[in-house]
N, C-alpha and C positions, 0 to 999 in steps of 0.2 A: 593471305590473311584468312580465306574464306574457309580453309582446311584447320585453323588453328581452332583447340576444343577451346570453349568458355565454359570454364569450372569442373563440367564435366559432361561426357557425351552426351550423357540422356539430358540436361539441362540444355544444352546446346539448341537438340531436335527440339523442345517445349517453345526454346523460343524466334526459331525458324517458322516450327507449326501456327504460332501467335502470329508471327507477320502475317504469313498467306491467309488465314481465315480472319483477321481483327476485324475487318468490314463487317464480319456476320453476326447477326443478331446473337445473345446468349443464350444458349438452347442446352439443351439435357444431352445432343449429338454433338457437342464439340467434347473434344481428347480431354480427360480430366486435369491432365499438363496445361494445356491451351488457357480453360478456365484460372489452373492457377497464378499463370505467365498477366490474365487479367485483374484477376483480384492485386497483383501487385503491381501494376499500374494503376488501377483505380487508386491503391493506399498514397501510393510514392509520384505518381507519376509516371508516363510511357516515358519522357528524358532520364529519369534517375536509373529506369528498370535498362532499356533498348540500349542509351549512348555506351557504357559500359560494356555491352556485348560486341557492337561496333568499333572500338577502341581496343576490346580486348583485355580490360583492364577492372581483374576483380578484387585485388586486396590495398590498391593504391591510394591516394586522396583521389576523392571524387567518382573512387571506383561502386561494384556492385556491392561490398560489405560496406563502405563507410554512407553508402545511400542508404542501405536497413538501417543504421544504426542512429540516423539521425532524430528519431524519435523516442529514440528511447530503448533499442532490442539491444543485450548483450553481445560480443560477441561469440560467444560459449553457443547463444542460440540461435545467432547466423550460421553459425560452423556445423552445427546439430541438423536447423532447418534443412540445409544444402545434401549434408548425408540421410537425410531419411526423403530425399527428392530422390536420389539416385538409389537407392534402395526400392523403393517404390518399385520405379519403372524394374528393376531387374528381378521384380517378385510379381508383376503381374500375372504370371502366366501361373504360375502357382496356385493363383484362387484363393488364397489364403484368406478366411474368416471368423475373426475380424483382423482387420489387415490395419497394424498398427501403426506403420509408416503413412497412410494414408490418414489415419485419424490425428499422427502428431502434427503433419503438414499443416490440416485445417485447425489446430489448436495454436499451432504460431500463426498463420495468417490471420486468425483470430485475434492473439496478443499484436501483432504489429498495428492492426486498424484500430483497436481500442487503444494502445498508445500514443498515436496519431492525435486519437480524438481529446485525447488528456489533455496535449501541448494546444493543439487547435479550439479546443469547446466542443460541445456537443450539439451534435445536429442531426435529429432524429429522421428526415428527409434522408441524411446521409447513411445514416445505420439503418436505414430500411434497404437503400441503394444497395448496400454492401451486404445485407444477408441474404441477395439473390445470388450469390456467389459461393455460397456454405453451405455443408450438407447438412440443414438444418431437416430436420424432420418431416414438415409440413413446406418444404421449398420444390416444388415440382418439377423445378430445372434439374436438381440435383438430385431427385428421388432413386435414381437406377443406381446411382454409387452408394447411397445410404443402401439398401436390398441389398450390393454386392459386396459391400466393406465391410456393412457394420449389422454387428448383434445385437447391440443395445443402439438402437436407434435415435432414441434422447441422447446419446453422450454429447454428441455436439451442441444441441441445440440446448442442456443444462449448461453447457460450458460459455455459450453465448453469450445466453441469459444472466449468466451471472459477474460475465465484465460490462454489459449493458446496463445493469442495476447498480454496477460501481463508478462508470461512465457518464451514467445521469444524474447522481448524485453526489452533493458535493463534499465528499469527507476530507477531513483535514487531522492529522496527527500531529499534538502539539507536545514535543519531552516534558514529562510531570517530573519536577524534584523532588528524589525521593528524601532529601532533608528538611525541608520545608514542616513548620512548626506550625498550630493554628495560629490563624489568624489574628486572632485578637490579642497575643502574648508580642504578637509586633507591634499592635497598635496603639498598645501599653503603653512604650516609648515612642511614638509618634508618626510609625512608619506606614506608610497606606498601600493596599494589595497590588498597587500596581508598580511598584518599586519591587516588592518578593518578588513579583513574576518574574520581571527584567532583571537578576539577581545572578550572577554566574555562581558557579559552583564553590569557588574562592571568597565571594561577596559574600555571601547567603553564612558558609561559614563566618564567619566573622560577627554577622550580625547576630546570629544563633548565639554565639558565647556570650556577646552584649546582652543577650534576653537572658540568659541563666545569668550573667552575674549579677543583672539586676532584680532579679526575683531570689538572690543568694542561693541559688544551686549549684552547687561543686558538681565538676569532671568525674569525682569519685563515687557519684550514688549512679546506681545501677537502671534506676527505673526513672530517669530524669523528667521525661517527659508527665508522666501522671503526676510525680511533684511539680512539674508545671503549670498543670492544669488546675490544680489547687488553691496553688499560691498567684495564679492568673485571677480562680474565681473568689477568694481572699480578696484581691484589692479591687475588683470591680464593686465588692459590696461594703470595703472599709473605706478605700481609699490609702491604702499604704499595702507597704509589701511584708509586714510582720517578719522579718527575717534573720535569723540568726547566723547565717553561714553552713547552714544543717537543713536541706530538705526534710530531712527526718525530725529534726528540732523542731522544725518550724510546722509539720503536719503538726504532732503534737500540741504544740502553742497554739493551733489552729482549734483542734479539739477540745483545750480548756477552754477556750473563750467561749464555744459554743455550747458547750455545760455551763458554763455559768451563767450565762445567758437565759437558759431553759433554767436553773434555780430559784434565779430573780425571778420569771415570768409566774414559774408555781407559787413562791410565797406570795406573790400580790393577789394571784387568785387566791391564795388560803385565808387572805388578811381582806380580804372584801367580804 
């Protein structure tokens, strides 16, 4: 068993090298593999990362891909992560600057512990814990890889920082209906906002044609909604819906009324 590769050679030696040093404190002089073989027990656990290896067993239930995945990681970017592991190591020697296997690696260890933190909560102890492990900038464990990787120095540590700021705060996406009429053309007929919201797509329609036919707006006028709004602010100031079956009729009848109204009001001023 002990000759069988897991996943693949250079993966294999990362996490052999993990057994023999794991007792040692985290230092700048452990193998950049080692560190990473760490940061993924820290996320997963040493059971979900080690048993797998032990067993042999990476695409199975309960293997090494369906342990990343349980937080949330694709598998597009388990498959990705694993090939730019192996990548890595067969480019070291090359010096390559900036060495982009090495930057995507800590861009998914990245996304795997900020997804973590999504399902679990946030715990700022814990995202502190875990950017001793990342070639953050100003992280002096990891200073010599940041000098021998990277060019842009911030790349990580902008990238950090900005699933840390989506990680501690709590955003929430909620689908806006884009059919959804104002408000008040529902409440016209008795409906209150929190019915539209809870409203599926089929509902909502239905209710929408109930609000045109009862402000007599035809399917056939083009700009429905601004006759809507018309004949909404028409009956909040008359109290009826002046309607003829003609949004256009009924702007009209809308506008006589309100010249006549300003007639009346001049001749009383004329006649005082």
């Amino acid at each position: 068993m002990e000759n069988i590769i897991f996943i693949s050679q250079e993966f294999s030696k990362a996490i052999k090298d993990y057994l023999l040093t794991k007792e040692q404190p985290l230092s700048g002089s452990l193998p950049f593999f080692v560190i990473v073989i760490r940061s993924l027990v820290f996320i997963y656990g040493e059971l979900d990362i080690i048993n797998p290896y032990i067993t042999k067993n990476e695409t199975n239930l309960g293997g090494f891909d369906s342990n990343l995945a349980k937080y949330g990681l694709d598998k597009e970017s388990i498959d990705d992560f694993k090939i730019n592991v192996s990548l890595y190591i067969k480019t070291i020697n090359e010096m390559m600057k900036p060495n982009k296997y090495f930057i995507q690696i800590e861009k998914y260890l990245i996304d795997m512990f900020f997804q973590k933190v999504l399902v679990n909560g946030y715990s700022l102890e814990e995202v502190t814990e875990f950017s001793k492990y990342i070639a953050l900038c100003d992280n002096k464990i990891m200073q010599d890889y940041v000098e021998l990787y990277m060019e842009d120095k911030e790349e990580i540590s902008k990238y950090f920082q900005s699933k840390k700021f989506l990680a501690s705060h709590n955003f929430s996406l909620e689908s806006v209906n884009s059919n959804v009429l104002f408000m008040e053309a529902y409440q016209a007929l008795g409906y209150k906002e929190n019915q539209i919201k809870n409203f599926d797509e089929q509902e909502l329609y239905k209710v929408n044609q109930e609000v045109y036919q009862f402000f007599g707006i035809p399917d056939s006028e083009e700009d429905k909604n601004t006759l809507l709004k018309k004949a909404v602010n028409y009956y909040k100031k008359y109290g009826n819906r002046l309607t003829s079956g003609s949004g256009f009729i009924d702007f009209l009848l809308l506008l006589g009324v309100i010249i006549t109204l300003l007639l009346i009001a001049i001749l009383l001023v004329i006649n005082m």
